[in-house]
KEKE-3310 file (N, C-alpha, C; in steps of 0.2 Angstrom, whole numbers, plus 5000, padded with zeros to 4 digits):
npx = (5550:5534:5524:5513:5510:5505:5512:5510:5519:5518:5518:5519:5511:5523:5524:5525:5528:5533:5545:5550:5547:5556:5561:5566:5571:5567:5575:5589:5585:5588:5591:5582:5573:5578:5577:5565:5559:5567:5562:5548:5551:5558:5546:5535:5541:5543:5531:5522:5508:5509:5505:5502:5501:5490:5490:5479:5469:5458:5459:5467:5481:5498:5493:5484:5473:5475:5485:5502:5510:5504:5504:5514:5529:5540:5548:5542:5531:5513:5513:5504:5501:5500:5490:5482:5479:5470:5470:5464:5467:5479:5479:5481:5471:5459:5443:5446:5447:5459:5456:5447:5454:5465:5460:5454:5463:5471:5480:5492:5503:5512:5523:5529:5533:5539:5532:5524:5537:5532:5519:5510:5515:5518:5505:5497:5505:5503:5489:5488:5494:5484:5472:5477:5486:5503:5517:5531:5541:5551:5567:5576:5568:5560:5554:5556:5554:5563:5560:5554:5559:5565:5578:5577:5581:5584:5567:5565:5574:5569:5555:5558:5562:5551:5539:5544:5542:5533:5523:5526:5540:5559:5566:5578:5579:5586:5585:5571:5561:5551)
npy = (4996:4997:5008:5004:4998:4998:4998:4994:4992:4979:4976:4965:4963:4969:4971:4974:4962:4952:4955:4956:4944:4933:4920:4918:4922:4933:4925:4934:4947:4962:4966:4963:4972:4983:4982:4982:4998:5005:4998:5003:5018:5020:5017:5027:5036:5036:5040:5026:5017:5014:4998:4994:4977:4972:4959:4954:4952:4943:4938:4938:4936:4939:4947:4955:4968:4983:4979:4984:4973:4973:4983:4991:4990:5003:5008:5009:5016:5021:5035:5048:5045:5031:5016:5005:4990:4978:4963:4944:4931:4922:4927:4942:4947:4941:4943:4958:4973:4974:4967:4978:4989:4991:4989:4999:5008:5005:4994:4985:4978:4969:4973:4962:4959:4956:4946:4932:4923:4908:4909:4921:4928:4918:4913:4927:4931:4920:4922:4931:4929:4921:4930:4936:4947:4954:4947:4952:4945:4950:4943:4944:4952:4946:4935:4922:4911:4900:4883:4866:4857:4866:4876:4895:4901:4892:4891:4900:4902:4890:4894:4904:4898:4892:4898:4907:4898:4900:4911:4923:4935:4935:4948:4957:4969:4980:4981:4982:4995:5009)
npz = (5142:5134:5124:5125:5139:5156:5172:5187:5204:5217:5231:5242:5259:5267:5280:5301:5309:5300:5300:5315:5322:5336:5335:5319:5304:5291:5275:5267:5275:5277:5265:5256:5261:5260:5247:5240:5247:5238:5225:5227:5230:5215:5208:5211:5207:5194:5189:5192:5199:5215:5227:5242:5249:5263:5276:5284:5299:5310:5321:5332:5331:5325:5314:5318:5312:5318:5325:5332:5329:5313:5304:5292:5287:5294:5285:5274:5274:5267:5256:5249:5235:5234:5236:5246:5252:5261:5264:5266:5264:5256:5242:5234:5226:5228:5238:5237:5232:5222:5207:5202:5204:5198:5183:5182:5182:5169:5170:5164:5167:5179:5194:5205:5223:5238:5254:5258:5250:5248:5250:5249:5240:5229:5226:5224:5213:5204:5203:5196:5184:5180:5177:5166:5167:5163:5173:5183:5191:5207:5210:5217:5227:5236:5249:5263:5276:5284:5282:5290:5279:5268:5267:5269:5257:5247:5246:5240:5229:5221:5219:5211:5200:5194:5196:5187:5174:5166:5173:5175:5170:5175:5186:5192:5205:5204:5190:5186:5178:5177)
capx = (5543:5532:5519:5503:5510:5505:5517:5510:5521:5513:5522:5514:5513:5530:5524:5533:5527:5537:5554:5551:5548:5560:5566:5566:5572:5568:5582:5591:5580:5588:5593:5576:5567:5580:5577:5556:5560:5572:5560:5544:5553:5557:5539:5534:5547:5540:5522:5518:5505:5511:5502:5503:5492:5493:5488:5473:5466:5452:5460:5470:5486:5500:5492:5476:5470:5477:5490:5507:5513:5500:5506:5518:5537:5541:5551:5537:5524:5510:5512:5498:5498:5501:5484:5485:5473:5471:5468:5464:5470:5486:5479:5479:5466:5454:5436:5448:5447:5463:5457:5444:5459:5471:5457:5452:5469:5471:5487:5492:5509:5513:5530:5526:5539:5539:5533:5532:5538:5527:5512:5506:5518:5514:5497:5496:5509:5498:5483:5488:5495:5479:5468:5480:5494:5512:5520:5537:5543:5557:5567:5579:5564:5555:5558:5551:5557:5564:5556:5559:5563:5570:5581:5573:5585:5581:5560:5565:5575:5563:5550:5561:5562:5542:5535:5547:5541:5527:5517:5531:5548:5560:5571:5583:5578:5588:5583:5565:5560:5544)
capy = (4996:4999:5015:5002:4995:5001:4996:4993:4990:4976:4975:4962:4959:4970:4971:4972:4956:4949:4958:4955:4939:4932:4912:4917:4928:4932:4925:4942:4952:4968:4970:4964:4977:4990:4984:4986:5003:5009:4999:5009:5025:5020:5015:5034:5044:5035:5037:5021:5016:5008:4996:4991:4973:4973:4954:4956:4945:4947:4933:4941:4935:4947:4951:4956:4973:4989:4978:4982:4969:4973:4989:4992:4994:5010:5011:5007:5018:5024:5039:5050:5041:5025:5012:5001:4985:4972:4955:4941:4926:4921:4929:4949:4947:4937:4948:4967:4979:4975:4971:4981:4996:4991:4988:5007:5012:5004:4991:4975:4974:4972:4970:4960:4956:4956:4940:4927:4919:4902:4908:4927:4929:4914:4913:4929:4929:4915:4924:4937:4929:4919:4934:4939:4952:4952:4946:4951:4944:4953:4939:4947:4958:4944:4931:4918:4910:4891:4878:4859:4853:4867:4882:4900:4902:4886:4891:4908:4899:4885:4900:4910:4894:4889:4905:4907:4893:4902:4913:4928:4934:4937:4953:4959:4974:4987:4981:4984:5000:5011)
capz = (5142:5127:5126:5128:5146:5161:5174:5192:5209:5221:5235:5246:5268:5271:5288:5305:5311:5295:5302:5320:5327:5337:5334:5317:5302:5283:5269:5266:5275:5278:5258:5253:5263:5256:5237:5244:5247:5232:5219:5228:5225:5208:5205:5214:5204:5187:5190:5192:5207:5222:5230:5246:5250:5271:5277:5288:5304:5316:5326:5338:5330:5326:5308:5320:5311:5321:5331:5330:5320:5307:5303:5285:5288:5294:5281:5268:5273:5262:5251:5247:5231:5236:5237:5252:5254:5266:5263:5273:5260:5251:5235:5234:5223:5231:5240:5239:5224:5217:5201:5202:5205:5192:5178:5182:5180:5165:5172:5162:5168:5188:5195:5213:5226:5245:5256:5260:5243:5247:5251:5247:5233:5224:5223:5219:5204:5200:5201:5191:5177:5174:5174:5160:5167:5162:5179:5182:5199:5206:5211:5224:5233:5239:5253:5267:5281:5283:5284:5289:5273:5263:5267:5263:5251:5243:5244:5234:5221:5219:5218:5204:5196:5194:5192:5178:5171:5162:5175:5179:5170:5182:5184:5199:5208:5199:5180:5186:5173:5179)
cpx = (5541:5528:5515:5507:5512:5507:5514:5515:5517:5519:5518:5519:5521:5529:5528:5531:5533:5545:5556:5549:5554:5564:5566:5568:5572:5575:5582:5588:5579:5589:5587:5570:5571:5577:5569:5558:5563:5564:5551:5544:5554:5549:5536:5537:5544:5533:5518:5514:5508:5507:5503:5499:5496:5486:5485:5469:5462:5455:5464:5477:5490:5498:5482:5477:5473:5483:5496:5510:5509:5502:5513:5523:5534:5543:5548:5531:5522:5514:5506:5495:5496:5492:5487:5479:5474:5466:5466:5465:5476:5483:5476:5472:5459:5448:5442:5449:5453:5463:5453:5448:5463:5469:5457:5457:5474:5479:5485:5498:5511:5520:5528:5533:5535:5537:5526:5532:5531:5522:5508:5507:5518:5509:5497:5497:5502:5492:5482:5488:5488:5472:5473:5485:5501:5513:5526:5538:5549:5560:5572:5576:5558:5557:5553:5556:5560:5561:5560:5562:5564:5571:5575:5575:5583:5574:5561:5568:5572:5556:5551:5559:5555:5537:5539:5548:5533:5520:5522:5536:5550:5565:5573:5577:5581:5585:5577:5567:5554:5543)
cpy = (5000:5005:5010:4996:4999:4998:4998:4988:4986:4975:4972:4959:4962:4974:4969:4967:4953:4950:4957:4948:4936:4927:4914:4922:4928:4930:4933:4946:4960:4970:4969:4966:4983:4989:4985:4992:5006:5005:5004:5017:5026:5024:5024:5039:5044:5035:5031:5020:5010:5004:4992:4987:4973:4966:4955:4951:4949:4941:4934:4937:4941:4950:4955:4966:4978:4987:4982:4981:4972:4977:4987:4995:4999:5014:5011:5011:5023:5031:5042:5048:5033:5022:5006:4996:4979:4969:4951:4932:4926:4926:4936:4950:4945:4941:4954:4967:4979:4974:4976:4991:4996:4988:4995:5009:5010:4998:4983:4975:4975:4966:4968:4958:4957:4949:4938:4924:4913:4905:4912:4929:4924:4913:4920:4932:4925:4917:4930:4937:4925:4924:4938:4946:4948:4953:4947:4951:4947:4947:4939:4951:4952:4938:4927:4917:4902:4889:4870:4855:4857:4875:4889:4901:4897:4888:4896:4905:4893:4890:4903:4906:4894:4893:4907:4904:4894:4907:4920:4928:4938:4944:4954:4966:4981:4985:4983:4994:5002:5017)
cpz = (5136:5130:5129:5134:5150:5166:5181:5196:5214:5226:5243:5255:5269:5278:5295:5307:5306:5296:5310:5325:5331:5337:5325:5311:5294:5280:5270:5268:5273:5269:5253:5255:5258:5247:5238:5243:5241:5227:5220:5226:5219:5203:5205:5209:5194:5186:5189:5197:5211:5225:5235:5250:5257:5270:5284:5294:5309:5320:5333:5339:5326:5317:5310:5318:5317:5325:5329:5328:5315:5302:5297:5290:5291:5289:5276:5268:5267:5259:5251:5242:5230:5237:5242:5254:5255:5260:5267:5270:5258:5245:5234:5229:5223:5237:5242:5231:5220:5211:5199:5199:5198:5184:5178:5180:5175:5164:5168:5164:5177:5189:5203:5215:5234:5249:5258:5254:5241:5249:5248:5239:5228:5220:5219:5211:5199:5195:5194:5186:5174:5174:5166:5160:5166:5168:5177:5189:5200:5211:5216:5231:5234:5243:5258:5273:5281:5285:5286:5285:5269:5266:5264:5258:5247:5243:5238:5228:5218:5216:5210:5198:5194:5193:5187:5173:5165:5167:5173:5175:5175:5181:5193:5201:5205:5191:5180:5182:5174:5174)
residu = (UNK:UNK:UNK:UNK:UNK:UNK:UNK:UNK:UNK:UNK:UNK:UNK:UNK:UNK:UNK:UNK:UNK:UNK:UNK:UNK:UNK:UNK:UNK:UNK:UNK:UNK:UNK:UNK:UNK:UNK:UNK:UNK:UNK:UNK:UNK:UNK:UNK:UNK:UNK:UNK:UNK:UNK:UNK:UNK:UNK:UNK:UNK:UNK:UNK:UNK:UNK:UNK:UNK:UNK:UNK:UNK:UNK:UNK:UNK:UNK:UNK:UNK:UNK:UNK:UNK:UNK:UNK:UNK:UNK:UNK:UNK:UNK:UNK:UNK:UNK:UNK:UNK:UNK:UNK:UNK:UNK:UNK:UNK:UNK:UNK:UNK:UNK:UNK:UNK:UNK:UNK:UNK:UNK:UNK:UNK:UNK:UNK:UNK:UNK:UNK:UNK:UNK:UNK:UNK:UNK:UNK:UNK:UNK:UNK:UNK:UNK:UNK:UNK:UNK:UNK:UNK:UNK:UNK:UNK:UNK:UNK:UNK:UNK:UNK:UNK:UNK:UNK:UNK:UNK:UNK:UNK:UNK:UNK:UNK:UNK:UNK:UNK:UNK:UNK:UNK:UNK:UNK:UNK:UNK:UNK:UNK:UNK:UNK:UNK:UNK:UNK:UNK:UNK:UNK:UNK:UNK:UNK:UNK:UNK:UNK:UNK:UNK:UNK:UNK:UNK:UNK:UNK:UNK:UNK:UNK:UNK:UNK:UNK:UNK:UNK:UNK:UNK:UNK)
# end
């Protein structure tokens, strides 16, 4: 990383709902909650800001605001420094203060990961790069669940693929650099 980049952590929807259903189970879960936590601590030990976007419902499904499910890991919670903002779309950036927060703070480079690959982490990738940040997706800390017609394993490396096709370069969990 050069002097003139600012280097934000996004780390999108690692909520218990995400780790607790029960017909179902993230690709690699358990090691892409732990690289979750070690690249937060990174991001924390290297002054970069943490951001945790938490996926938000008034529907009285298990992303209903206060429930339970809704709530960040245990293992992931805030920090005092840590920024924490609900959504209630696929794209972290769509009606909450993200860019409003990472313009203030002077952020063109964000390293995104968490879930679900196809939906939250996509767009937002997307969204990022055509506002004009350097996307770096971590390509090991983000993940989905299966679907009828493709493996989760197969949506993440389809994912890795196509976001690094011009939105996102990709880096592991450990080469991320805060």
């Amino acid at each position: 990383m050069n002097a003139t980049e600012k280097t934000a952590l996004l780390i999108i929807d690692a909520q218990v709902a995400m780790f607790t259903y029960e017909d179902f189970k993230l690709h690699d879960e358990s090691a892409v909650l732990e690289r979750l936590i070690r690249l937060a601590d990174r991001a924390r030990a290297g002054g970069a800001p943490v951001f945790l976007i938490q996926q938000t419902s008034w529907d009285g499904d298990e992303f209903q605001e206060g429930s339970p499910t809704w709530e960040l890991h245990a293992s992931l919670q805030p920090q005092q420094s840590d920024i924490v903002l609900r959504k209630t779309t696929c794209d972290s950036f769509h009606q909450t203060a993200l860019q409003e927060k990472l313009q203030n703070m002077g952020i063109n480079r964000l390293v995104v990961a968490g879930m679900q690959t196809d939906f939250c982490v996509d767009t937002t990738v997307r969204r990022a790069a055509s506002l004009g940040y350097e996307c770096i997706l971590v390509r090991d800390a983000h993940s989905t669940f299966d679907r009828q017609t493709l493996t989760a394993a197969q949506i993440v490396a389809h994912h890795n693929d196509i976001l690094s096709s011009g939105f996102a370069r990709l880096q592991s969990a450990e080469e991320i650099v805060f």
